[in-house]
N, C-alpha and C positions, 0 to 999 in steps of 0.2 A: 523483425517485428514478431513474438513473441503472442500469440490469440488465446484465451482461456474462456472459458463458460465458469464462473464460480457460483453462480446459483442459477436456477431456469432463468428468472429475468434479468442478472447481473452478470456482464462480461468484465475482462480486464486485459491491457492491450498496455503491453510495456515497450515501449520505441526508442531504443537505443539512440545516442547520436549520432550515427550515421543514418539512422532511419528518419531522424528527424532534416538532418542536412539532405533525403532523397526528398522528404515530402515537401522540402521545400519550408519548412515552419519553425518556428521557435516556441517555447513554452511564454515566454514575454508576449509574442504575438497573438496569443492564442486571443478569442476572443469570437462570439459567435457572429457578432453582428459583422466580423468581416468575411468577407465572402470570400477569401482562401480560405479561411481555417474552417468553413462549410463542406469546401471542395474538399481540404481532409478530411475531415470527418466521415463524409459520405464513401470517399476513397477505403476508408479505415474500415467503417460497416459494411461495404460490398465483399473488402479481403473476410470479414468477420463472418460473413455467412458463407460464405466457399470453404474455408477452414473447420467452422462447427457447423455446418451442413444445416442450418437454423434458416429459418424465414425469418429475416432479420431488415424492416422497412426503413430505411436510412429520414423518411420521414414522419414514421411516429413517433409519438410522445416519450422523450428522451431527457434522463436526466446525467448528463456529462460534467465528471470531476476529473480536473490535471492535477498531478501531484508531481512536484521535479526530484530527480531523483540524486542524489549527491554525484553521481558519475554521469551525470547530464542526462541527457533525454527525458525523457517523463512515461508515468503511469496513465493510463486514463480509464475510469469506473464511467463504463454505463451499465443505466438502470433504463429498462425497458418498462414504460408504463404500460397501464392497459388502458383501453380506448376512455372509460369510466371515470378516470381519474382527474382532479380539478386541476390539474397541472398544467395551466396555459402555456408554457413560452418554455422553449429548450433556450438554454444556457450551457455556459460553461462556469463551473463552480472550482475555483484556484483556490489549493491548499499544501499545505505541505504536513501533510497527515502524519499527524507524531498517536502512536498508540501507548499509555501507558498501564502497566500490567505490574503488579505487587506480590512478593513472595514473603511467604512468614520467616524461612530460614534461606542461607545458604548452601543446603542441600537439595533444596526444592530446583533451583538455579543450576546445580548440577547435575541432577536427574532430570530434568531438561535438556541441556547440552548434550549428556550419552543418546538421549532419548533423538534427538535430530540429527544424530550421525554425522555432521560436519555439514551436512544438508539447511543451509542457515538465508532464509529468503529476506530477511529484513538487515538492515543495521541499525544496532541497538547501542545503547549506551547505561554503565551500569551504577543506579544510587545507593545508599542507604542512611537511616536515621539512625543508625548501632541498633537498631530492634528490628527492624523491617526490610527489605530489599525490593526497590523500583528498575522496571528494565521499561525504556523508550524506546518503543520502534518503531522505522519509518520501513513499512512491509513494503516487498518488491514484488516481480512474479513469483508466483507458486505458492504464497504466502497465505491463499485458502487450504491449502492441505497443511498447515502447522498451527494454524487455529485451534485447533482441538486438544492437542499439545500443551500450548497455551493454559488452556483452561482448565489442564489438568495439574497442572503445576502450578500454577497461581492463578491472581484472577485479573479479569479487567475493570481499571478503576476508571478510564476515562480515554473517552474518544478526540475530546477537546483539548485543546493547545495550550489554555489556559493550568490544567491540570502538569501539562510538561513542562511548562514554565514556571511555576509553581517549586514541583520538585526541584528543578535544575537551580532554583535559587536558593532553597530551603534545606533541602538533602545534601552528604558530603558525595562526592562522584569518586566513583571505584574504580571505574575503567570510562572515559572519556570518548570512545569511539571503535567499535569491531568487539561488543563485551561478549558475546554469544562465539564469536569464533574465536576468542582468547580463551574463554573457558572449556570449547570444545577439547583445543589442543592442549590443557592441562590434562584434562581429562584421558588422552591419549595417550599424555608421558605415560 
């Protein structure tokens, strides 16, 4: 299990499967109103504050996203509200967060790839319309330190699903799956 601080009120906690097969849980099962995947969760927050040394209340106002990860186990994003906030009822919010991000050339895409070193937290997959260049990524851990990366290289057009299913029907696909570590190692040759 894998603990990060990605912003003051935003953790992220990537659980391998095996981590998943200790806690006992499945990403199918998840679900707050059952009372194991509370017991994890609380389990998860208690590791989370021993690790980032955080006062971190396993029961305040908590906003919880799973995201499954293609090699199983799953991500999960909490947001730590503040006491203020009209946020009645923790949840768990199931997605399978596809990010996508638009480059004007295939150079931008390249100076990218040098630019992450082989160091590649997402898996991405790579479009274009012969004018433009879409990269989908489904970020893993460490994926807040290449953000900015990101957004120096191209931008982001869309947090929503709709937007990656979109291209995936409309765009011709370049590289189908691992585009960001296919390009690294050209770049290496």
């Amino acid at each position: 299990m894998n603990i990060e601080a990605i912003e003051n009120n935003r953790i992220i906690v990537d659980l391998s499967p095996k981590d998943m097969t200790e806690l006992d849980i499945t990403f199918e099962e998840m679900d707050y109103s059952n009372i194991e995947t509370r017991r994890v969760i609380h389990m998860i927050l208690d590791r989370a504050r021993d690790t980032l040394h955080k006062d971190i209340d396993p029961t305040s106002k908590l906003i919880v996203e799973a995201v499954p990860k293609l090699s199983g186990g799953c991500l999960l994003f909490f947001t730590i509200l503040d006491a203020a906030s009209t946020q009645r009822l923790l949840q768990i919010k199931k997605e399978s967060r596809e990010l996508t991000y638009e480059f004007e050339n295939i150079d931008n895409l390249f100076d990218l790839a040098c630019a992450l070193k082989g160091e590649i937290p997402f898996s991405s997959q790579l479009y274009t319309d012969n004018i433009r260049y879409r990269l989908i990524i489904q970020p893993a851990f460490g994926f807040s330190d290449v953000k900015k990366l990101l957004a120096e290289y191209g931008s982001l057009i869309s947090k929503k699903e709709l937007s990656a299913a979109h291209t995936k029907e409309h765009w011709k696909v370049l590289i189908s799956d691992s585009a960001m570590e296919k390009l690294s190692v050209s770049q290496l040759s």
